[in-house]
N, C-alpha and C positions, 0 to 999 in steps of 0.2 A: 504494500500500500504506500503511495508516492505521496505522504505526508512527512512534515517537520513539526515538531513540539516545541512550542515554548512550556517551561515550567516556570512563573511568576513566583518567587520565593518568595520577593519582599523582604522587609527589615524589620524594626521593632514600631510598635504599633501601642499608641497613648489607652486605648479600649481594652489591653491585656497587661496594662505595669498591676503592680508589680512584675508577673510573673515572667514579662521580656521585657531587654534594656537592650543597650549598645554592645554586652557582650555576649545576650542568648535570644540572638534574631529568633523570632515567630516559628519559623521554620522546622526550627531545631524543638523544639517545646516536645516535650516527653510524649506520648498519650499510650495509656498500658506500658509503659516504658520500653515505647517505640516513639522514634521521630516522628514527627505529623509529616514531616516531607515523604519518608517513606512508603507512606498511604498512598502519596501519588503515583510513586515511582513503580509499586508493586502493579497497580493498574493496566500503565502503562505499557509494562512487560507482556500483563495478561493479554492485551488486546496486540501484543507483537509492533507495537509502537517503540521504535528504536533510537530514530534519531532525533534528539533532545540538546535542548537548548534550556541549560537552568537558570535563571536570572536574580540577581540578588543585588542588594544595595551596603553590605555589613562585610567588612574584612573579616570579622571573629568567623565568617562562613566558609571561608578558602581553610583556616589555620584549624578550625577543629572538624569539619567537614569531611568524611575519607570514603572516596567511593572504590569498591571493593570489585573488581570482575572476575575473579579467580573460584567462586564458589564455595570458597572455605572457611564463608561465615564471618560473625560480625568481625569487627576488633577490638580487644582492649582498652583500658586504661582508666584515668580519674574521670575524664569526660566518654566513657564508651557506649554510653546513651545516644552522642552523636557521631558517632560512624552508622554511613547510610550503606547499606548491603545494595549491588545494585550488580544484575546479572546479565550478559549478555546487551545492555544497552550502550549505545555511543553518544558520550555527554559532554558537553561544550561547556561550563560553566561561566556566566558572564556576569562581572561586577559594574557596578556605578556607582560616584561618590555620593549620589543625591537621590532623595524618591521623586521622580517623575509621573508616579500614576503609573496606571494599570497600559495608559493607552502610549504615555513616555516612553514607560520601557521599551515596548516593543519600536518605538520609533526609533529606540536608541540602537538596535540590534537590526533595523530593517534588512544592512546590509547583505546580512550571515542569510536571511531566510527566503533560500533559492527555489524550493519543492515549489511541486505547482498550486498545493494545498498547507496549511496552518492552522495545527490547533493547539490552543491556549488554554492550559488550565492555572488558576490559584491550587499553588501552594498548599492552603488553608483548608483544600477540601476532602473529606472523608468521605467517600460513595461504595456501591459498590456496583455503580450504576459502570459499565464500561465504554471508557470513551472511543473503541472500536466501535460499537454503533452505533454513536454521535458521526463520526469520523463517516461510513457508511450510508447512513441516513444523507447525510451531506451529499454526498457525491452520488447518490441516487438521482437525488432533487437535483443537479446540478446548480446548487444553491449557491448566493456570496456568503451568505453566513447562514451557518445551525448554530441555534443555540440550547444547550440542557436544559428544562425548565421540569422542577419537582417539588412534590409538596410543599409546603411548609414544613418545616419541625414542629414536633412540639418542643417546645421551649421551658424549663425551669423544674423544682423537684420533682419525683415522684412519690406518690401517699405515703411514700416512709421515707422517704427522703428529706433533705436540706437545703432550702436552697441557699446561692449564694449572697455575704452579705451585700457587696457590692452593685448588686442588680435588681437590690429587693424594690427599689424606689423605679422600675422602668418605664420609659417613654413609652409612649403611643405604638402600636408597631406597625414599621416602617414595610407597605407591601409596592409588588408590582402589580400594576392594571397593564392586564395582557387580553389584545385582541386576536383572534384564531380565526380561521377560513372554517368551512364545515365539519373539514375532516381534519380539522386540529394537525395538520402538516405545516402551515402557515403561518409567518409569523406577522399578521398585519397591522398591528398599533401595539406600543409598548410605553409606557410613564413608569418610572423607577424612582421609587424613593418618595410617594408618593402619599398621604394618608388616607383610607380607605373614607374618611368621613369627605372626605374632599370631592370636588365634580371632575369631570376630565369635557376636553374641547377633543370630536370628531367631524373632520370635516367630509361633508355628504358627497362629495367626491370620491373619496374612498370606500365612504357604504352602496357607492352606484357602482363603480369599478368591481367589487367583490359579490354585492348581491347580500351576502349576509353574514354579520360577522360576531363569534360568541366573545364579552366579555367576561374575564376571569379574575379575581383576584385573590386566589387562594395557592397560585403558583410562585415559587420562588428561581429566581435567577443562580444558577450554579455556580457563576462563572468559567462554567468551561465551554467553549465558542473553537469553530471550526469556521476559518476563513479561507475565501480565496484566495490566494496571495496576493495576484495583481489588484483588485478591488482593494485589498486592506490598505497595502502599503499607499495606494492612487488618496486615499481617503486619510492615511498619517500625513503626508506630505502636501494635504492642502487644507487640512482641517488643523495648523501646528499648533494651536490652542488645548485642542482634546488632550486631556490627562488620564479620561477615562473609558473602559470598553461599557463599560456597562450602564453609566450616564450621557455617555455622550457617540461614543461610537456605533455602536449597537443602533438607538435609537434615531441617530440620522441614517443609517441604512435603513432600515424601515420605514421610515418616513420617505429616503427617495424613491423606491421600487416602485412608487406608486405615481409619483411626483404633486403628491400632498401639500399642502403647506403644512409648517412643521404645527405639532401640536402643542398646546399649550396653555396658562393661564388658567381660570379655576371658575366655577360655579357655571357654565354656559358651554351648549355644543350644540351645532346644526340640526338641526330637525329633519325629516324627508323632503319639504318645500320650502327650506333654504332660512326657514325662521330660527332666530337664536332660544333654546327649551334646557330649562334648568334639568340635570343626571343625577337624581341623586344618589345615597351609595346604596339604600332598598332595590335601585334596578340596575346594579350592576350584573345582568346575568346576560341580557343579548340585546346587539342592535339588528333590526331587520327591516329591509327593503322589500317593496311589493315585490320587486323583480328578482329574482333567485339567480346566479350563477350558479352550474354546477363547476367541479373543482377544475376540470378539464378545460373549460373555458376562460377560469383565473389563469390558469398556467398559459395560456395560449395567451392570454391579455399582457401579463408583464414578460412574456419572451418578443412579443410583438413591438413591444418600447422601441423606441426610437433610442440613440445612443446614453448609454448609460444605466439603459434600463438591467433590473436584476433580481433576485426572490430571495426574500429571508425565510428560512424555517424554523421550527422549534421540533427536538426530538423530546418529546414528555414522557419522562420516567411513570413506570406504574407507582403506586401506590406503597404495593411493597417490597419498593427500592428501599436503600438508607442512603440518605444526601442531607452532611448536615457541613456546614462551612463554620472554621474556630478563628471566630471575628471577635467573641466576648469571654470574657472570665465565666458568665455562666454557659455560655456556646462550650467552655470548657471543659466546664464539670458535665456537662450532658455529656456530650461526645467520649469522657473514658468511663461514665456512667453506663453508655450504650456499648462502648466495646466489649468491656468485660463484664457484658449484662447479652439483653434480647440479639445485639448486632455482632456477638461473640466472634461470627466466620470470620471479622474483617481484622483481626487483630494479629492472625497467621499461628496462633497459638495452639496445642491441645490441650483441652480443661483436663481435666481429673475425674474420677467419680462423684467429687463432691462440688464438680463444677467450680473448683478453684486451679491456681497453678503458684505451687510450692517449690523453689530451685532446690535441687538436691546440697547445694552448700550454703543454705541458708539455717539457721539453728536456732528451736525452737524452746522454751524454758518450760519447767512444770506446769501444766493446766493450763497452755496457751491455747488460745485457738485462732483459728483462721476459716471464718463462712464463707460461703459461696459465694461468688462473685467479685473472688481477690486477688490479687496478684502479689505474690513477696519473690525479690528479684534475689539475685546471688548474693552470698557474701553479708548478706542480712542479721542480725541475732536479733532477736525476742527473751526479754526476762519474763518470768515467771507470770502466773497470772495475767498474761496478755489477752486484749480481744480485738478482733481485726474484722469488722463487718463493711462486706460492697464498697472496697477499697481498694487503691494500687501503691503497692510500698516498692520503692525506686531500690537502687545497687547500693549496697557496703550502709546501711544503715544501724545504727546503733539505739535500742529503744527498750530501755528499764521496765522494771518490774511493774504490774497493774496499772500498764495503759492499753487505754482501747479506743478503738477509733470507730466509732457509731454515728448516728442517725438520731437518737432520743436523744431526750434532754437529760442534762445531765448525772449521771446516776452515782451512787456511793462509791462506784470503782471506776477508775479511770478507766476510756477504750475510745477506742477510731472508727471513724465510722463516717462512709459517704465520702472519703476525702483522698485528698494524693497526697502523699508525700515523695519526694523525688529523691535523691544521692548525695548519698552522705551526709543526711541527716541524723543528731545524737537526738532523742529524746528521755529525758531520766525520768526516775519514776514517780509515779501518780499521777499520770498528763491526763488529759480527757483531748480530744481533737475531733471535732464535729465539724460537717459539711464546707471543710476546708482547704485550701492548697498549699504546700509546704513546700519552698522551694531549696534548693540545692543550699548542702554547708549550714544549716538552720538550727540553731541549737534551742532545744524545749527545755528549761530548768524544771526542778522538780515541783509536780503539783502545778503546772502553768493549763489554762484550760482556753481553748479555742471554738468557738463559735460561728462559724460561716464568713471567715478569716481569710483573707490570702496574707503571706509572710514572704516577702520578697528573700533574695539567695542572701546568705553570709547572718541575717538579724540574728540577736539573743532575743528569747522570750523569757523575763525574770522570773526568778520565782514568784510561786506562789498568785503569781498575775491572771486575771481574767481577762478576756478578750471577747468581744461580740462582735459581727457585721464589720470590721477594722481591716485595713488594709496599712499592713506594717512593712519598714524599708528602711532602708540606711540610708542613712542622710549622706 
């Protein structure tokens, strides 16, 4: 298949501090204590997608980054969380000093990407949806662009769970209004980032052109996009503003295929006789023309364009796909909530009988335990009386006697619960650590208790100290 991959790493991202800085890009972020890059990378294999283009803005990504072709497994060492195992693919790895965006980047690499096709995935995204038949679907359609479009998540704890403290206060959420052709192949109106309370502007040109078109807004944008080359690059090169695929690039190809005027502005859209009629968000379900196109005749309409003309698609994932993007601290806790829970396959792991996974050189104290849906990595010890519930405990960790890490509130014995802790973290004993994230070098003194907490790398947590909803860091 005569495609080329960008992989969008990215750098550190202000919606996940603590847990990334300047010296543990996004990228690299633990999840089941695998790189989230890795997610992608395994994908990419699966669907025989080889030649790759990784992109990143962070030097700490060249210096602790080690990509592996030999098959003989991860590597080593203090940071061996981030060595990416990567088999059989041919990878370009390209840095920038600056973030330029989603739509930058790729302007900043135009030159490298020779294939006659391009697809783009973030970094950031965990599926299990493969971009072989995005890629596929593409070039069926002879499309300029396909884009993934998949459920929503669902977002935040589950009925025994915790959520995070950081996200407890969230915004309005932020969807796409996506319009489709009949048969949902098409991608013909797209607003991004948009409030669903909000109106959108359709202009009757477009609903004459198509015949009829379903509004959606329960879809989410993947970002992963399969371009034509020459359209893409035609469209970095004269649109040098665009920083972004998914605000700004995406959306002007849509809008030209048709040759629309763009949409936009709020509370008003075209009616069938050309009158301005308030949309509210109660009928976001369809817009319809007396006159029907069937699909075959859309397709004949924008090949029939005069220069320039071209067709967006959308491959929509079923239902039960898993596509969740780690854009937020709680986008985080879901995502290793889901791995080593209901989305276990995507993790590359095997559970246990008891639906956990215990390293053989990890060391367990009197009457410890360890529930389902845990992960304790190598090199680990557990004192005495531990409990370790729906948790992921990172390499070479150190964690005393009568702590546990749970979900409930607080109880007379310390335990973990709901939460990550990453690499080489000490924890002494009588800790409590609820629905929280523990990042790397994090020392828990004794009896210190955590709450829906992220603890940025290297903090002390004092004795004796309680913590709620708090987001701790070194100054």
């Amino acid at each position: 298949m005569d495609f080329q991959v960008v992989v969008l790493a990215g750098g550190t991202s202000e919606t996940l501090s603590p847990l990334v800085s300047k010296d543990v890009p996004k990228a690299l972020l633990p999840v089941a204590n695998r790189p989230l890059l890795s997610y992608a990378l395994d994908l990419l294999e699966a669907s025989d997608l080889k030649d790759l283009i990784v992109h990143h803005i962070n030097e700490f990504f060249n210096s602790k980054c080690k990509f592996n072709f030999n098959n003989e497994g991860l590597q080593g060492g203090t940071y061996s969380y981030l060595f990416v195992e990567v088999t059989l693919l041919c990878v370009q790895v390209v840095a920038v000093s600056e973030d330029l965006g989603s739509a930058g980047a790729l302007r900043a690499i135009s030159k490298r990407l020779t294939a006659n096709d391009i697809l783009v995935i973030s970094g950031d995204l965990v599926t299990d949806v493969l971009p072989g038949a995005v890629a596929a679907t593409h070039r069926r359609n002879g499309a300029a662009v396909t884009a993934l479009l998949c459920s929503v998540p669902v977002s935040g704890p589950s009925d025994t769970a915790s959520s995070s403290g950081k996200d407890k206060a969230k915004k309005p959420n932020r969807l796409n209004i996506v319009g489709l052709d009949k048969t949902k192949q098409f991608l013909l109106h797209i607003v991004s980032g948009t409030d669903v309370e909000k109106d959108i502007r359709v202009h009757k040109r477009k609903i004459r052109a198509v015949g009829e078109m379903e509004i959606q807004n329960d879809l989410m944008d993947a970002h992963l996009y399969a371009f034509k080359r020459t359209i893409l690059q035609d469209v970095l090169e004269q649109k040098e503003a665009y920083r972004s695929i998914r605000l700004e690039v995406l959306p002007y190809l849509v809008r030209s295929q048709l040759r629309s005027a763009p949409s936009g502005g709020k509370g008003t859209t075209v009616d069938e006789t050309g009158n301005s009629a308030v949309l509210s968000s109660g009928n976001l379900q369809c817009l319809s023309q007396h006159r029907v196109i069937a699909p075959s005749a859309f397709k004949q309409y924008v090949l029939s364009r005069s220069r320039g003309g071209h067709r967006c698609c959308a491959y929509i994932a079923t239902k039960s796909k898993y596509c969740h993007r780690l854009n937020s601290i709680q986008s985080y806790c879901d995502i290793n909530r889901d791995v080593i829970g209901e989305a276990s396959h995507l993790s590359g792991y095997s559970f246990s009988a008891q639906n956990n996974i215990i390293h053989p050189s990890s060391v367990l104290g009197s009457k410890t335990t360890i529930g389902p849906h845990c992960i304790l990595a190598e090199g680990s010890q557990l004192g005495d009386k531990c409990s370790v519930k729906r948790s992921v405990i990172g390499r070479h960790c150190r964690i005393g006697s009568n702590v546990k890490v749970i979900v409930k509130s607080f109880p007379p014995l310390s335990q973990i619960v709901n939460s990550v802790v990453m690499n080489h973290v000490v924890i002494e004993d009588g800790c409590h650590i609820q629905g929280s994230v523990v990042c790397n070098n994090v020392q828990l003194q004794e009896r210190a208790a955590l709450k829906d907490c992220q603890i940025g790398a290297g903090y002390t947590v004092t004795a004796g100290s309680e913590h709620k909803a708090e987001s701790l860091a070194r100054k």
